[in-house]
N, C-alpha and C positions, 0 to 999 in steps of 0.2 A: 171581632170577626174571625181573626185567626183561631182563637180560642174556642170556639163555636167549630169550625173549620175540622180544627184537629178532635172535639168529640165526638164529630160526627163521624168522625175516618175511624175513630176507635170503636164506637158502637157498632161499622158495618164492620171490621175485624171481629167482632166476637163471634167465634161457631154457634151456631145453634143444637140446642140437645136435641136428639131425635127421642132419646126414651131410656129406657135401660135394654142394654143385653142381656138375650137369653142364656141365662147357668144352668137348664137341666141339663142333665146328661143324654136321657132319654139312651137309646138305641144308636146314637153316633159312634161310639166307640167298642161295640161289640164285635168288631174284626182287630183288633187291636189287642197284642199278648204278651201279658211280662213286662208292662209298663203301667203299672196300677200307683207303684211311688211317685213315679213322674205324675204323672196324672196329676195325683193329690195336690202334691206342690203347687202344680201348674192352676189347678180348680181354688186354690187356696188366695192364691194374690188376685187372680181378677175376682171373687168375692169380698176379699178386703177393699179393693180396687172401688165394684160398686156400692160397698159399705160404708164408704167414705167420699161418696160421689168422687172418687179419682183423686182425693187429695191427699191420702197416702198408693202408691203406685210402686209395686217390687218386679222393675223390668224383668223378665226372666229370657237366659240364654239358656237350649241347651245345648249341648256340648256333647259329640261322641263322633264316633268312624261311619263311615258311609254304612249304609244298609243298617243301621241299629233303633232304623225309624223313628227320627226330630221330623222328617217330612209329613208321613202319614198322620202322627200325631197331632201337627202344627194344620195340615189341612182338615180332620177330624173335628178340632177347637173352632176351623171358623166354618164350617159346617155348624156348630150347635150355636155360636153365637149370632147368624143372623146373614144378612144380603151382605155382599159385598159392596163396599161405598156407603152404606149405613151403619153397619155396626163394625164393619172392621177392613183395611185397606191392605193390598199387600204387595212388597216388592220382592224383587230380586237380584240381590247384590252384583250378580253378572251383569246385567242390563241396566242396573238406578242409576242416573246422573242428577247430580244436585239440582241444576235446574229445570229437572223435569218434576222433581218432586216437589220443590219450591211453589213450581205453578201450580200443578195438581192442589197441593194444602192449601196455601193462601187462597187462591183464587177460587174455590171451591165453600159452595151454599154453607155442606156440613162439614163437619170434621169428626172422623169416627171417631170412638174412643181406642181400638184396639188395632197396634200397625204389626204387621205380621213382616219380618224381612227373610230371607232363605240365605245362607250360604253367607252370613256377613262377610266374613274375613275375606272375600276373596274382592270386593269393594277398595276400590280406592282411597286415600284420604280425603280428598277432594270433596268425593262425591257425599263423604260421612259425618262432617262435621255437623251438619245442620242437626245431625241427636244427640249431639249435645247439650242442648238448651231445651230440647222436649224431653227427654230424658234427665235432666236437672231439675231440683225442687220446684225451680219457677213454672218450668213445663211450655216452654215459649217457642215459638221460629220465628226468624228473624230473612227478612231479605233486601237487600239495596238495588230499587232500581231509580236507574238515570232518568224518569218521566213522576215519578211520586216521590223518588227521593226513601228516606227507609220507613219498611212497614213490618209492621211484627202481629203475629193472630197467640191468641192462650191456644195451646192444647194440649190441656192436661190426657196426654193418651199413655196406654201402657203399651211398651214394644216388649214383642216376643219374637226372641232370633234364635235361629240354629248356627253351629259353626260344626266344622268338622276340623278346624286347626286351631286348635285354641291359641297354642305359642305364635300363630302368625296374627291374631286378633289382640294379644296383648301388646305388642309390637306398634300398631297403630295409634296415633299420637301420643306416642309415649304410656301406653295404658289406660288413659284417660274412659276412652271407649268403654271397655271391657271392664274397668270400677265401677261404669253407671249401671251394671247389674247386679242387682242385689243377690236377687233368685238363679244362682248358678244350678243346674241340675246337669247332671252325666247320664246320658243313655248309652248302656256298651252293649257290643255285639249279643248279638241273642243266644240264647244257649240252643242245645241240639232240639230239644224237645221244644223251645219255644219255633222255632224251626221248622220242627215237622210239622205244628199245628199253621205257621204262616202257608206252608209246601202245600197244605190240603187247602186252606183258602183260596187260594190261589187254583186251585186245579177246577173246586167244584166252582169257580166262577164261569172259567172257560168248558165246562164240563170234561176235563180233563181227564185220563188215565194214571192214579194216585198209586200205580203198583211200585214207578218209579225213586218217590219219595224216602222210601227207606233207606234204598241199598246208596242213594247219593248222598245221605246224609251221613251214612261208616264211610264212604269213601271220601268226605271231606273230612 
């Protein structure tokens, strides 16, 4: 009976696949400039990702100063890959608490493949352990409660995080964290001209006055 018991608890831990993500590019990233390397990188691991139905997965962080757009980027990405909650989930380091996420995953129909984090380093340890173990070969979460006792779900997902302090995300459990990225990529500050071209996106959204644009980019 117990035996019986416990494959039945396993079979309802397994996520269900919803399908594959969408990889075109299409038109997502035509506001986006001077980040065409990145890209690549970035297009490169979730198509080995879906090539291998998730069983080779090259987390990717990336890494740079405020304003050198890991955000736009990272929102862009789950723009093309699909709904939120189906093909990819997202948090944010300032606000995640372990047990909020714990619930959300396990207790949850699906499990995307793609978790999107913002701002890791600025995260707790506490609250960061649990990607550990999704981000390890096994690809697992793990959680102990006092009413079922421990329950653990597969999910083989790829995380893609930004940091802006790298020295403070290695820092965090001893580096453990920040080894489980294979796909390190650097986005650094924009050059002048990538600049001018974000300066006029920007203007003709709000229909803006683009006379401005020049003279504050010599003066910065």
């Amino acid at each position: 009976v117990q035996a019986k018991n416990d494959e039945r608890k396993e079979k309802a831990n397994e996520p269900k696949d919803l399908g594959k993500i969408n990889l075109e590019p299409g038109d997502h990233f035509k506001g986006i400039f001077g980040r065409d390397p990145q890209l690549r990188r970035v297009m490169d691991a979730l198509q080995l990702a879906e090539r291998t139905d998730r069983k080779k997965r090259k987390n990717t962080l990336l890494d740079g100063p405020p304003g050198s757009g890991k955000s736009q980027l990272m929102l862009a990405l789950a723009d093309m890959l699909g709904k939120e909650g189906e093909a990819w989930l997202r948090f944010d380091a300032t606000s995640m608490t372990r047990a909020g996420v714990l619930e959300l995953i396990i207790d949850s129909k699906y499990v995307p493949p793609i978790i999107f984090i913002e701002e890791i380093e600025k995260c707790a340890e506490e609250h960061l352990r649990w990607l550990l173990g999704v981000m390890d070969v096994r690809g697992e979460i793990r959680r102990t409660n006092y009413r079922v006792g421990n329950e653990a779900k597969n999910l083989n997902a790829m995380v893609i995080a930004s940091a802006n302090n790298v020295k403070l995300l290695k820092s965090l459990m001893s580096g453990a964290l920040y080894s489980r990225f294979q796909n390190k990529i650097y986005c650094p500050s924009p050059e002048s001209e990538i600049m001018r071209q974000i300066l006029i996106r920007e203007c003709r959204e709000i229909n803006g006055d683009e006379a401005w644009i020049d003279p504050t980019i010599k003066f910065g």
